[in-house]
MDAnalysis code that builds the backbone (N, CA, C; Angstrom):
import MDAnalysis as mda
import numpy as np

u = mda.Universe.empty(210, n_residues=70, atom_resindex=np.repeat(np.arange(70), 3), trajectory=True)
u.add_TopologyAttr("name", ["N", "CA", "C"] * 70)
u.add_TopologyAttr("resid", np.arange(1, 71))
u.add_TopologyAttr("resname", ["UNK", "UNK", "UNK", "UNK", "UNK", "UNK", "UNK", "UNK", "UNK", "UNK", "UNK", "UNK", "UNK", "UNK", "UNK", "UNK", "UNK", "UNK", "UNK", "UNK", "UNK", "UNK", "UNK", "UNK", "UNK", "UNK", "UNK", "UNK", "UNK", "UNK", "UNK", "UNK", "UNK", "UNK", "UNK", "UNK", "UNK", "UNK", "UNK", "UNK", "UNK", "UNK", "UNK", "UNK", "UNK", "UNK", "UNK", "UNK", "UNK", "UNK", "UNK", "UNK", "UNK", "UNK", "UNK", "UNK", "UNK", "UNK", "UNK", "UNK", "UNK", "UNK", "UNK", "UNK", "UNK", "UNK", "UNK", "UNK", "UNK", "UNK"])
u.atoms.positions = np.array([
    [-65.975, 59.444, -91.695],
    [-65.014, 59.872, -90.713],
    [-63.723, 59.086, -90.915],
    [-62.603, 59.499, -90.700],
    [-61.117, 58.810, -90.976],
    [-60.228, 59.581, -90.001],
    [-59.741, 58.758, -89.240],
    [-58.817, 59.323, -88.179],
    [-57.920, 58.153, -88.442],
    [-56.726, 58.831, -88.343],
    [-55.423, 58.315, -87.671],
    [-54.653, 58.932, -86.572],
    [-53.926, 57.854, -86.063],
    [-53.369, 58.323, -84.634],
    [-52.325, 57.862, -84.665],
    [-51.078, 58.200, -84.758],
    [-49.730, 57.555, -84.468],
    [-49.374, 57.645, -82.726],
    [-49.466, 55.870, -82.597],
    [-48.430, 55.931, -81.006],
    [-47.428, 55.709, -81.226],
    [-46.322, 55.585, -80.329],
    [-45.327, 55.511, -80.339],
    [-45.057, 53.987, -81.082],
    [-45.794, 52.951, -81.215],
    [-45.275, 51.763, -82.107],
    [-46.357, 51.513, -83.043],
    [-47.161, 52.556, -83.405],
    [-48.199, 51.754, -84.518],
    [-48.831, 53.264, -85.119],
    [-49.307, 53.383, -86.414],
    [-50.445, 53.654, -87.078],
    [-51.655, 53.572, -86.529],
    [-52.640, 54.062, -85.915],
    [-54.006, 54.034, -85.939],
    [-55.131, 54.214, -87.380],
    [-55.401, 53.428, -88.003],
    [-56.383, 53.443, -89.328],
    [-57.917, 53.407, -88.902],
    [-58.554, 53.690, -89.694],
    [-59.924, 53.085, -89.967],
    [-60.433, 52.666, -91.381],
    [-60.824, 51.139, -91.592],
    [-60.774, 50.961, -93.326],
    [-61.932, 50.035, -92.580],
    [-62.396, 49.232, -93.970],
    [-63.197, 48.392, -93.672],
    [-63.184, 47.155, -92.871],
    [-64.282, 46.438, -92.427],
    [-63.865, 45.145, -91.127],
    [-63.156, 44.027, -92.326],
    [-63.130, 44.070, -93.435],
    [-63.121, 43.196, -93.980],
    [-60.802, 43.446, -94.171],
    [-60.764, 44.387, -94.749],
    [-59.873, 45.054, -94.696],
    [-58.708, 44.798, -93.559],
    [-59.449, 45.358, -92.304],
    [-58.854, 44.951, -91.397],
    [-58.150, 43.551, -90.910],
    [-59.518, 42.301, -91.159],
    [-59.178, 41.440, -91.237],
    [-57.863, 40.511, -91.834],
    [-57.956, 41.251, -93.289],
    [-56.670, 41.315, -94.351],
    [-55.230, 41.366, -93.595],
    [-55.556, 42.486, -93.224],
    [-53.947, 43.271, -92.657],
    [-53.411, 42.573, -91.454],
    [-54.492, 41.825, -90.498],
    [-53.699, 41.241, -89.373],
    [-54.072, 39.962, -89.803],
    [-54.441, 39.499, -90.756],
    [-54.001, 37.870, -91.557],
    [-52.277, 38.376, -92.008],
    [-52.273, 39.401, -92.746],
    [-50.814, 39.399, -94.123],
    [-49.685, 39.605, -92.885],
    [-50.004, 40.089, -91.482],
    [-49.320, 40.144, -90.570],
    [-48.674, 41.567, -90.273],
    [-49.500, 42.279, -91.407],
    [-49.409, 43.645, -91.341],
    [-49.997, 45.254, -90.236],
    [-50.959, 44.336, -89.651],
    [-51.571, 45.506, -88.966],
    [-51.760, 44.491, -87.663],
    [-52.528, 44.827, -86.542],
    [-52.704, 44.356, -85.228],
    [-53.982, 45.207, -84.495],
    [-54.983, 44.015, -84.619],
    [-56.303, 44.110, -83.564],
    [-56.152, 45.297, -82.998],
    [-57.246, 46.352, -82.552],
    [-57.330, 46.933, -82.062],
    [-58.611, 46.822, -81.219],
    [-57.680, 47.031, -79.738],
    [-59.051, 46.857, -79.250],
    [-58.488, 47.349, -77.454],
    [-58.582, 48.653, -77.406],
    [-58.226, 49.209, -76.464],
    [-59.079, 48.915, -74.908],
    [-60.630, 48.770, -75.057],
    [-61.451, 48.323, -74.155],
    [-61.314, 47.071, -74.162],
    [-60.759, 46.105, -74.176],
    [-61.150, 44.635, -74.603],
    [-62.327, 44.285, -75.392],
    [-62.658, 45.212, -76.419],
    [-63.692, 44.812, -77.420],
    [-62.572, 45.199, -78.747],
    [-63.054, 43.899, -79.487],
    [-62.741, 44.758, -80.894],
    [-62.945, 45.187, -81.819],
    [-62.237, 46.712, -82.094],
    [-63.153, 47.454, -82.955],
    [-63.407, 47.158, -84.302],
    [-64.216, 46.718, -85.051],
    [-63.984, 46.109, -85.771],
    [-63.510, 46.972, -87.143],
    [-63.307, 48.089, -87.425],
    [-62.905, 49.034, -88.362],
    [-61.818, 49.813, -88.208],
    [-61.388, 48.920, -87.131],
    [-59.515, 50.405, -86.657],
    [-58.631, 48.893, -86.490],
    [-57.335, 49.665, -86.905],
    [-56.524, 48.550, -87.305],
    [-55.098, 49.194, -86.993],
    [-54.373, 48.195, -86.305],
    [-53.295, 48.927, -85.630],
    [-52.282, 48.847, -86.817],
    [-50.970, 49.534, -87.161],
    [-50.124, 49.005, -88.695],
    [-48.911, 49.413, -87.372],
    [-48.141, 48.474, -87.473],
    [-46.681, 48.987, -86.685],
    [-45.991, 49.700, -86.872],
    [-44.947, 50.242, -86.412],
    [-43.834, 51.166, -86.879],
    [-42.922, 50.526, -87.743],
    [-42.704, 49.009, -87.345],
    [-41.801, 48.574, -88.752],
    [-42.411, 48.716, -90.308],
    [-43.980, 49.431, -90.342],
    [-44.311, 49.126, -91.456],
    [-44.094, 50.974, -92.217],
    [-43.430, 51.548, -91.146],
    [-43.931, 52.942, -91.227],
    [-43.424, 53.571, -92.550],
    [-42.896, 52.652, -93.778],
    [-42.566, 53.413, -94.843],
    [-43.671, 53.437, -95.659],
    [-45.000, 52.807, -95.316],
    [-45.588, 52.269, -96.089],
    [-46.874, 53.578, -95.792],
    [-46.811, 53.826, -94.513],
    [-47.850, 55.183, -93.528],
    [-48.507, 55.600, -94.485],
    [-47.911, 56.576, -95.333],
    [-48.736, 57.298, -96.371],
    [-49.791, 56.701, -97.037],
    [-49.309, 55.321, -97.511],
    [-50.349, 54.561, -98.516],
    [-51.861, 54.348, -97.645],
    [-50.945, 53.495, -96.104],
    [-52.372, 53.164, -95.341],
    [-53.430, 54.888, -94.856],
    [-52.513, 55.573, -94.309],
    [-53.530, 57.054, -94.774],
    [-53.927, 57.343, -95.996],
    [-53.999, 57.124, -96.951],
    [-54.601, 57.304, -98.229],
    [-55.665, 56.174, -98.157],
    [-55.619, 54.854, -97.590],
    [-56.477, 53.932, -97.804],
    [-58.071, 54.474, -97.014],
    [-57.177, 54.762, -95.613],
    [-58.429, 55.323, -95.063],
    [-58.913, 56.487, -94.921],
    [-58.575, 57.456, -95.812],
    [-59.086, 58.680, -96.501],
    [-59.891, 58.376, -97.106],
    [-60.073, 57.345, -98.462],
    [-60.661, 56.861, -98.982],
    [-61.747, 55.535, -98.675],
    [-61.252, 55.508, -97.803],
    [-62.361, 54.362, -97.395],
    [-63.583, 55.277, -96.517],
    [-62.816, 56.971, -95.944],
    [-63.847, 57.868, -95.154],
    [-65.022, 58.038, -96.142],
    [-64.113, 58.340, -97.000],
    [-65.243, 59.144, -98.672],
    [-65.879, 58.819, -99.094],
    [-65.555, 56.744, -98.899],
    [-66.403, 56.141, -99.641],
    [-67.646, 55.520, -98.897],
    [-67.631, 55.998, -97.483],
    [-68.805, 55.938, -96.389],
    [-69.787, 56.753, -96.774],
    [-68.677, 58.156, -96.507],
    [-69.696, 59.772, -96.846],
    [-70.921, 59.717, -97.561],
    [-70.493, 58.429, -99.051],
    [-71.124, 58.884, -100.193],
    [-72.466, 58.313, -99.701],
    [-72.728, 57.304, -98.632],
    [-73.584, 56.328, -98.210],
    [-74.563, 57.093, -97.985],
])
């Protein structure tokens, strides 16, 4: 499964927890965690990053596919 969601200041992804981790270390993406839990496979990417959108939808296209194959 791979959803994205654009709000008004972020990207919604789903990639791996590990992944995720990555992106809000490099300072690139931001915790998600709408219930006060966090999810550990959705990863917020900001709008300042939004030239980049396409790539992170391609990441988690591919990160859907590479579940599927499981």
């Amino acid at each position: 499964m791979a959803m994205m969601f654009e709000k008004e200041d972020a990207l919604i992804i789903k990639v791996s927890p590990e992944r995720v981790n990555e992106l809000v270390a490099e300072g690139n993406g931001m915790e998600f965690n709408f219930t006060k839990k966090r999810f550990k496979e959705w990863v917020l990417i900001p709008l300042e990053f939004q030239d980049e959108y396409e790539r992170y939808i391609t990441e988690a296209l591919t990160y859907a596919k590479s579940k599927k194959k499981k």
